[in-house]
SEZA-633450 format. One line per field, with one value per residue (C-alpha): x, y, z; residue in one letter. Coordinates in Angstrom, 3 decimals. Each point is the difference from the previous one (the first is absolute). Layout:
<nodes>
c1 <- (X;...)
c2 <- (Y;...)
c3 <- (Z;...)
res <- (A;...)
</nodes>
This chain:
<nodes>
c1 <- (0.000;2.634;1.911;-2.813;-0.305;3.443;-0.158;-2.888;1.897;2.681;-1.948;-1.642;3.134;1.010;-3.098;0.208;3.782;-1.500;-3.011;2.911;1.844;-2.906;-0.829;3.438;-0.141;-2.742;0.529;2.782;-1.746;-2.472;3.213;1.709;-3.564;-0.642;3.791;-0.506;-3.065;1.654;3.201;-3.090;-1.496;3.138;0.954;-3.516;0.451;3.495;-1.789;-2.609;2.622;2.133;-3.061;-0.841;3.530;0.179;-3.245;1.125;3.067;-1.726;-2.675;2.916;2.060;-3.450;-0.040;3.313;-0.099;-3.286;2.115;2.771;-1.669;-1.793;3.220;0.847;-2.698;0.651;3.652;-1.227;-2.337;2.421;2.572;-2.751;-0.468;3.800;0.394;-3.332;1.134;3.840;-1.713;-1.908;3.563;1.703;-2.541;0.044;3.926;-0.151;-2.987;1.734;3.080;-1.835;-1.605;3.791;1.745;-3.128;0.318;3.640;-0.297;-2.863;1.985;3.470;-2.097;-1.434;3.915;0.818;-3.544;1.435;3.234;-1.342;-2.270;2.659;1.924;-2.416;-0.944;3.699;0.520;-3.303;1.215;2.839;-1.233;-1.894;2.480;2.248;-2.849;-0.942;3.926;0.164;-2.624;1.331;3.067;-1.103;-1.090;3.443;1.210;-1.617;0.306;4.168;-0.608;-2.328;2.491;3.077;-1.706;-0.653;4.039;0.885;-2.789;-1.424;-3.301;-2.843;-2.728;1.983;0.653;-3.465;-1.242;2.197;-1.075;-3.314;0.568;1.639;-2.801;-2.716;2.204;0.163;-3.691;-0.848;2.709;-1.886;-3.555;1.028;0.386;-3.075;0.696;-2.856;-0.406;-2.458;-2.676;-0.165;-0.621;-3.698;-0.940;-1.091;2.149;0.610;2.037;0.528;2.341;0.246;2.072;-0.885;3.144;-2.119;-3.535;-0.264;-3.050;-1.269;-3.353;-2.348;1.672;-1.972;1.422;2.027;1.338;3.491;0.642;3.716;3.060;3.119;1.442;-1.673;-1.057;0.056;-1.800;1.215;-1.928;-3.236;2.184;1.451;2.889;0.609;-2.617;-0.317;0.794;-2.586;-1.522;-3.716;-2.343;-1.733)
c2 <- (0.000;2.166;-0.720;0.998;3.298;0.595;-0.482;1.876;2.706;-0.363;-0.273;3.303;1.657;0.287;1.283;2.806;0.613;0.403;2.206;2.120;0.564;-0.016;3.247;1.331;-0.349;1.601;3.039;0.338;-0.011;2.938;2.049;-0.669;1.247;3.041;0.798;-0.222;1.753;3.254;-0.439;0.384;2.746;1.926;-0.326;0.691;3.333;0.855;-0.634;2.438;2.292;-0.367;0.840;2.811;1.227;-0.486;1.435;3.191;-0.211;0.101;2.667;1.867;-0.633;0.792;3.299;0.715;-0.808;2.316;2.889;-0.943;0.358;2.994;1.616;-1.262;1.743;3.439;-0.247;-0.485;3.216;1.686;-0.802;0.457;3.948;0.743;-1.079;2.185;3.063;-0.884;0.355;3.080;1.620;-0.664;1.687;2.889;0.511;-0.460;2.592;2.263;-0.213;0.120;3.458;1.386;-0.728;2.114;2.964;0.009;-0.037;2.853;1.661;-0.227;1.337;2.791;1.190;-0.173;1.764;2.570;0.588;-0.087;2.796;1.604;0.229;0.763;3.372;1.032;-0.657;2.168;2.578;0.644;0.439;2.605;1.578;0.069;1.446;2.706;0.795;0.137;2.100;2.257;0.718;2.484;1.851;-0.324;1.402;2.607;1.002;-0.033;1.817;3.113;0.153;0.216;2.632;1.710;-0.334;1.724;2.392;1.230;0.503;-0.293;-0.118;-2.776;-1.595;-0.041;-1.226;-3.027;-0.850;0.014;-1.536;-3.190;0.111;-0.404;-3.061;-1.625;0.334;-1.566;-2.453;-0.872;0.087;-2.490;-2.597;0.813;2.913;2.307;3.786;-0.358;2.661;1.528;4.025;0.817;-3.439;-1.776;-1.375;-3.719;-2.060;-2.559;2.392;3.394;0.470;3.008;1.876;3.568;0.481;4.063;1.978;1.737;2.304;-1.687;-3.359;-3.159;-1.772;-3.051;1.174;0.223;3.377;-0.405;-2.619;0.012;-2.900;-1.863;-3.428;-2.575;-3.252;-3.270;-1.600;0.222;-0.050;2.618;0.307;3.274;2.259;3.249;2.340;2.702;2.815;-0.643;2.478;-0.137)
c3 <- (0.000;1.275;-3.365;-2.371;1.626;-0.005;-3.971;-0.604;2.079;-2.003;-3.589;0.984;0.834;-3.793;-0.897;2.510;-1.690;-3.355;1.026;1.782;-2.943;-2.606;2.480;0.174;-3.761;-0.105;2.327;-2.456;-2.471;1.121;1.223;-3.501;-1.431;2.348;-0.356;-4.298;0.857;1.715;-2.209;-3.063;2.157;0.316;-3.397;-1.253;2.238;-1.568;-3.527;0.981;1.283;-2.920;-2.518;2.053;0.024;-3.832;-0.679;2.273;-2.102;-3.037;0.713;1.164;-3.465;-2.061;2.046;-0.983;-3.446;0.189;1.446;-2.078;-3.307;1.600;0.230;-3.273;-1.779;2.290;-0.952;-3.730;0.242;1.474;-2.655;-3.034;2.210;0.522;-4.116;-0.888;2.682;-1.923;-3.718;0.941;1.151;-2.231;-2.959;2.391;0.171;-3.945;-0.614;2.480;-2.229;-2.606;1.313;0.887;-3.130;-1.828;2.935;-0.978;-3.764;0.351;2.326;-2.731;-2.865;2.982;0.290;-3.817;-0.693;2.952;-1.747;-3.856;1.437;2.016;-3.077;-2.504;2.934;-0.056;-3.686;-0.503;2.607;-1.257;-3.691;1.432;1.844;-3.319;-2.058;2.159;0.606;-4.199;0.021;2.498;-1.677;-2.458;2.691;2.038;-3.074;-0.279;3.369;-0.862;-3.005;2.105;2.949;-2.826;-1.447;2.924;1.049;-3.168;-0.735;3.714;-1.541;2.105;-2.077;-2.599;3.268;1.002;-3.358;-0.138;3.338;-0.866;-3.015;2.133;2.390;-2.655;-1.565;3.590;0.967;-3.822;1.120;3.632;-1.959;-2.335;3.109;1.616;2.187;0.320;2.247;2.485;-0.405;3.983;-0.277;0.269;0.243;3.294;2.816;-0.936;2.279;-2.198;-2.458;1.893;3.216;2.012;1.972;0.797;0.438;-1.154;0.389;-3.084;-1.261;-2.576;0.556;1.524;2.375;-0.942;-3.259;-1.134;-0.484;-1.003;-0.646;1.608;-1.424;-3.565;0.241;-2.189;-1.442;-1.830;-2.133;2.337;2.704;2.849;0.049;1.550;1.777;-0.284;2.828;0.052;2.256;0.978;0.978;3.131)
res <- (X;X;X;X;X;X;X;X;X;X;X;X;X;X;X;X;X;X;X;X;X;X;X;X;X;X;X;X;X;X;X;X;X;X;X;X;X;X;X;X;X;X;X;X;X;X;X;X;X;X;X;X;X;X;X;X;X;X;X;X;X;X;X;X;X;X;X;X;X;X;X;X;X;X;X;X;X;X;X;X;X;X;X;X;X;X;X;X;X;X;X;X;X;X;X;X;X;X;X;X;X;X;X;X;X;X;X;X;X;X;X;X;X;X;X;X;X;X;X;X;X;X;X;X;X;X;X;X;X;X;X;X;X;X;X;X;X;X;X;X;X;X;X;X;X;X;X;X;X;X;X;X;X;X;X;X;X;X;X;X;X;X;X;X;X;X;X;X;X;X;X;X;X;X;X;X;X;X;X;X;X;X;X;X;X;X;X;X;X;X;X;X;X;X;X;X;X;X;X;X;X;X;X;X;X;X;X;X;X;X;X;X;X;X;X;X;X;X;X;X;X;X;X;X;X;X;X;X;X;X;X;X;X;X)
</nodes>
């Protein structure tokens, strides 16, 4: 009796062994599983991670591509206005030389149209000058001719006559250019070709008329060019 319980003692004994280890196994098992499990969690989390970091990444590259090519088209305006402000310079600086070399051309013709004129003035002037002299000399004769005369004759009356003579050629000479007598006694004051040095007081006279000439006046060609000096009554 004893010995039959002693081997079903020891037949259960293995059994025991084997449901021991089939647990052990199986504890392993479940710690191999839960350990796969968090290794799978913590790489699923580092995945996540990783896309998230990527996708930051590469919202943060499309952003600067954005502000790149942003820049890229500012720059590009920016070149197009410096090329356009550039252009409209450079027509300026050529229409503004454009504008001096005509001021300086119109101003060269200006100073040879100055000194053709100048010329032409002193050319003209001094035709004059030698035509009136040419004229005069007749007269300067004369005048040699009356004052010989007088030397060698001391005649008074001859003398007188010649100068008189002379006079008449030189007041044909000076009316031939223009030179006129202003008309002053009995006429009235005119300030324009009179100038009065004595104001005189005289019967049957009005008041403001030139009652006698000191000194003759004289006009050329339309023009004074002397007054006359005259007495005015008051």
């Amino acid at each position: 009796m004893k010995n039959s319980d002693a081997q079903r003692a020891g037949e259960r004994e293995p059994d025991t062994a084997e449901a021991r280890e089939a647990e052990l196994a199986e504890e392993v098992e479940e710690a191999d599983a839960a350990v796969d499990a968090e290794v799978e969690a913590d790489e699923a989390d580092e995945v996540v991670e990783e896309q998230a970091e990527v996708a930051a990444v590469t919202e943060r590259a499309d952003e600067d591509a954005a502000d790149a090519e942003d820049a890229t088209e500012a720059l590009e305006e920016i070149e197009a206005s410096d090329d356009a402000i550039a252009a409209d310079l450079e027509k300026a600086r050529a229409e503004a030389e454009s504008y001096l070399d005509d001021l300086r051309r119109l101003q060269a013709d200006f100073d040879n149209y100055r000194k053709r004129t100048l010329r032409e003035q002193t050319a003209r002037a001094a035709s004059a000058s030698q035509a009136l002299v040419a004229r005069l000399l007749p007269v300067l004769d004369n005048f040699e001719l009356a004052v010989s005369s007088a030397e060698h004759s001391r005649d008074f009356d001859r003398m007188l006559k010649g100068v008189e003579m002379v006079f008449g050629e030189l007041r044909e000479v000076m009316e031939g250019e223009g030179l006129v007598k202003i008309e002053a006694e009995g006429k009235p004051f005119d300030p324009e070709r009179h100038e009065a040095v004595i104001a005189v007081e005289q019967e049957g006279t009005e008041p403001g008329m030139v009652v006698d000439i000191v000194r003759t006046g004289y006009e050329l060609r339309g023009k004074v060019l002397r007054p006359a000096m005259v007495k005015v009554a008051k």
